[in-house]
C-alpha positions in Angstrom: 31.1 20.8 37.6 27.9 19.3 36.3 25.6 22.2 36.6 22.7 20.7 37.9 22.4 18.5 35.1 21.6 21.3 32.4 24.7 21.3 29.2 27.3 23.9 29.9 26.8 27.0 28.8 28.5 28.7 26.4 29.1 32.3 25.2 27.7 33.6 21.2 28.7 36.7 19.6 25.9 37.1 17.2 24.4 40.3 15.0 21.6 42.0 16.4 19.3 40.6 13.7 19.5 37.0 14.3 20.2 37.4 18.8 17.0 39.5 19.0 14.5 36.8 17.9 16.5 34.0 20.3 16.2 36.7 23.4 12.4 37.1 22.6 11.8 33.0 22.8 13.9 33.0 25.9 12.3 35.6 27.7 8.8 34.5 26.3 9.8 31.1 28.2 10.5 33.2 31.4 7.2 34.8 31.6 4.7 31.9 30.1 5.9 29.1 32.5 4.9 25.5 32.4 2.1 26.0 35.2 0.9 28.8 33.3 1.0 26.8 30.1 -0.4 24.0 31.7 -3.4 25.4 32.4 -4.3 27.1 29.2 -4.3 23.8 27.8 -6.3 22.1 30.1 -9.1 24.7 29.6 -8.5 24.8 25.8 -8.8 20.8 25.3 -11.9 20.9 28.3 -14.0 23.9 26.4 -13.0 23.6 22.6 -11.4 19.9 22.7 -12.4 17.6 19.2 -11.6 14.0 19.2 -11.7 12.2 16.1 -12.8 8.7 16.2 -12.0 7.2 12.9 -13.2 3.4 11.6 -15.8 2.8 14.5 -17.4 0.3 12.2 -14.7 -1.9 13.3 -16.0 -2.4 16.4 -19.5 -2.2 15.3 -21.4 -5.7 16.7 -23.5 -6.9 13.6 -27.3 -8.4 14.2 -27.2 -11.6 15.7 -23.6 -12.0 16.7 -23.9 -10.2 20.2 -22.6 -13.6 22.0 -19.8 -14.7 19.0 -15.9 -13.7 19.0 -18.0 -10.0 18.1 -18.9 -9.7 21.9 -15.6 -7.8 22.4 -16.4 -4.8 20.2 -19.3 -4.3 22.2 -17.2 -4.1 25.1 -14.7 -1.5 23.7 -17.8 0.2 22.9 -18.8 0.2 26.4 -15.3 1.7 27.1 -15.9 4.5 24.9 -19.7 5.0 26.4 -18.2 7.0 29.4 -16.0 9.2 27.7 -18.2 10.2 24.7 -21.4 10.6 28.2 -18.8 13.2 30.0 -16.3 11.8 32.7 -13.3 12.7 34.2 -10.2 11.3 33.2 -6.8 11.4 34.9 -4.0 12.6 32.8 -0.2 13.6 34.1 -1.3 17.0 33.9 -4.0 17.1 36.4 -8.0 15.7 35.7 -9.7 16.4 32.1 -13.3 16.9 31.9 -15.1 15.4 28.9 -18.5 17.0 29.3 -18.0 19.6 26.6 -15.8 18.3 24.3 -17.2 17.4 20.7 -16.8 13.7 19.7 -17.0 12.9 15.8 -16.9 9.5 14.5 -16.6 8.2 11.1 -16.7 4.6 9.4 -17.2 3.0 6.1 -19.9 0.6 7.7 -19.3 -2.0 4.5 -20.5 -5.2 6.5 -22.3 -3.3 9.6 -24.5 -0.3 9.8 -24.3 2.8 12.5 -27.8 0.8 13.8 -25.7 -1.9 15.2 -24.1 0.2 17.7 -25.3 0.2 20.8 -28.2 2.2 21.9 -26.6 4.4 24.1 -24.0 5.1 21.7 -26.4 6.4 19.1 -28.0 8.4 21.3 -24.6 10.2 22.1 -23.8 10.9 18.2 -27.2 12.0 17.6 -26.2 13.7 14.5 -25.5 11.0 11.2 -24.3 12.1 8.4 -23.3 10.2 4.4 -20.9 11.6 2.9 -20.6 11.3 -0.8 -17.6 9.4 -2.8 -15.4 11.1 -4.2 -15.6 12.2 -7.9 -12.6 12.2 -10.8 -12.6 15.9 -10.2 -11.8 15.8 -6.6 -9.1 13.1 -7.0 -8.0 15.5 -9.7 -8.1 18.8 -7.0 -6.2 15.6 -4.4 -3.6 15.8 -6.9 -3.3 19.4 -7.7 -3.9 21.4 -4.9 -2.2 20.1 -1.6 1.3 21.5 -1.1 2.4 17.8 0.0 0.2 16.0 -2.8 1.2 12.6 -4.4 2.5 14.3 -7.0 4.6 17.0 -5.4 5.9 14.3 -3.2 7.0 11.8 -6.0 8.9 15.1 -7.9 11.0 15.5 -4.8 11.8 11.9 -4.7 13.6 11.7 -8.0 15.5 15.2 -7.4 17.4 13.0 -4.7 18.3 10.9 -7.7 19.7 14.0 -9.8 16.6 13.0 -11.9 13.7 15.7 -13.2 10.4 14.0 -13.7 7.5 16.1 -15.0 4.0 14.6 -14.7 1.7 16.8 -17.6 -1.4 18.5 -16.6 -3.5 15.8 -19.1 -1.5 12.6 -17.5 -2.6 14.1 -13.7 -6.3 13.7 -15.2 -5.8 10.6 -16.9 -4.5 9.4 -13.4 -7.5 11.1 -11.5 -9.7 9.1 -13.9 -8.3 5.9 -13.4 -8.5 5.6 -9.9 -12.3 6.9 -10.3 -13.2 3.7 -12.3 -11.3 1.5 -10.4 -12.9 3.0 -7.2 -16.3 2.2 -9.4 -15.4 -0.7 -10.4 -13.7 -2.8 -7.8 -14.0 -1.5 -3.9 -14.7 2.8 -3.1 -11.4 3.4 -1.3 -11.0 6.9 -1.7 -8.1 8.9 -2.4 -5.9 5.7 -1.5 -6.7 4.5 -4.7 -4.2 7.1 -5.9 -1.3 5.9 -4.1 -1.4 2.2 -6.1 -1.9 4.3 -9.3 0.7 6.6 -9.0 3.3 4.0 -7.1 2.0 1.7 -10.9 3.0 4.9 -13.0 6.8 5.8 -11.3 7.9 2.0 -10.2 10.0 1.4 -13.4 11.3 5.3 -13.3 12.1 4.7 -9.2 14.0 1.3 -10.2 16.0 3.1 -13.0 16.9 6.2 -11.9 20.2 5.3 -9.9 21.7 4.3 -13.4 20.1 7.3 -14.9 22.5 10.0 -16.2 22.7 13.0 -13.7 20.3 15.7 -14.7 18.2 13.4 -17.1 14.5 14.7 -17.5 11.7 12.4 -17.5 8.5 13.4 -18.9 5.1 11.3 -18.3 2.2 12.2 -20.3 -1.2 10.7 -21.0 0.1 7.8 -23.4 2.7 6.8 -20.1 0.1 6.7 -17.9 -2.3 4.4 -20.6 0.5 2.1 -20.8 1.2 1.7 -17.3 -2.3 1.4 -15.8 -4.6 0.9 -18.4 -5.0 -2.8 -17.1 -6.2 -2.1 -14.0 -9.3 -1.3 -15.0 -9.3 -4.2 -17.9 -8.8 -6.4 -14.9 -11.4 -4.6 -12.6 -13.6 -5.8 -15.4 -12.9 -9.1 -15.4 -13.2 -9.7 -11.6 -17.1 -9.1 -12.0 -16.9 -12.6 -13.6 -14.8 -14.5 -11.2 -16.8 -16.4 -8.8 
């Protein structure tokens, strides 16, 4: 009656075309196994493994703090030492070696600088690199090119609405050059930047377009985009003077 636990099966009749892919995954699942599986895993992540340590400059311990409330990110530091060194770490798959797999860390290092870590974790990231910011053209490629960009996104949002938007090819460069010069301007924080522009541009469309008529088309062009966000950077301005 309860089948060990797995749902009841049932019987399909289905065409050729669409129960020949569904026989393939089941009888790939025969023949790979989870031991099988298991394994090439644990030998992919041990030989060609990449971890990704992003915003290490928040637990970076800054020059003459080493015994204030900054003493703890020198022990998470310490934490990471063994890892980063090569150990062996105990997953519920079975042991993972660290030895050979690549580490990369990354940080802003705003009030700290990759000095302040500790020795033996600069001598395990040996290789330092600066990346540049990012220019009005890339913002501009952020916007055009990624199949999920901002832009894409905040079309698809509206068509839930029964609403067209357009955003013109001008207004997506007007946009890319806004959050350039407030990047300049105020704090370098990347592509985020475009998020607070873009969320500025569409707020008043997003509030309207439940009362919209269905199938209404909204079109934002250069002038849109100058009335919507040309005071952030008029503001940028003025916080130079604020002291």
């Amino acid at each position: 009656v309860f089948n060990g636990g797995r749902p009841p099966m049932r019987k399909r009749r289905l065409p050729i075309k669409e129960a020949r892919p569904i026989l393939s995954d089941v009888i790939m699942n025969q023949l790979a196994g989870d031991d099988g599986v298991i394994a090439a895993a644990k030998e992919a992540v041990e030989q060609a493994g990449i971890v990704f340590i992003d915003e290490i400059d928040k637990i970076c311990t800054k020059d003459g703090m080493r015994d204030s409330a900054d003493a703890s990110a020198e022990g998470v530091q310490r934490d990471l030492l063994p890892l980063i060194e090569g150990c062996t770490v105990p997953t519920k798959y079975g042991n993972i070696c660290t030895d050979h797999i690549l580490f990369i860390a990354s940080g802003a290092f705003m009030d700290a600088k990759p000095s302040d870590l500790l020795a033996e974790m600069q001598g395990r990231l040996p290789i330092r690199v600066e990346l540049k910011a990012l220019t009005e053209g890339d913002l501009y490629r952020i916007l055009k090119e990624p199949e999920h960009s901002i832009i894409r996104q905040q079309i698809a949002l509206m068509k839930t609405e029964n609403v067209e938007l357009e955003i013109t090819d001008d207004a997506i460069r007007e946009i890319a050059k806004v959050a350039a010069e407030v990047n300049m301007s105020v704090e370098n924080i990347g592509a985020r930047r475009l998020h607070t522009v873009v969320e500025r541009i569409v707020e008043e469309i997003s509030f309207e377009s439940p009362d919209m008529k269905p199938g209404s088309k909204v079109v934002i062009d250069v002038s849109k985009v100058g009335s919507r966000v040309g005071d952030m950077v008029l503001k940028t301005d003025l916080t130079k003077f604020v002291l």
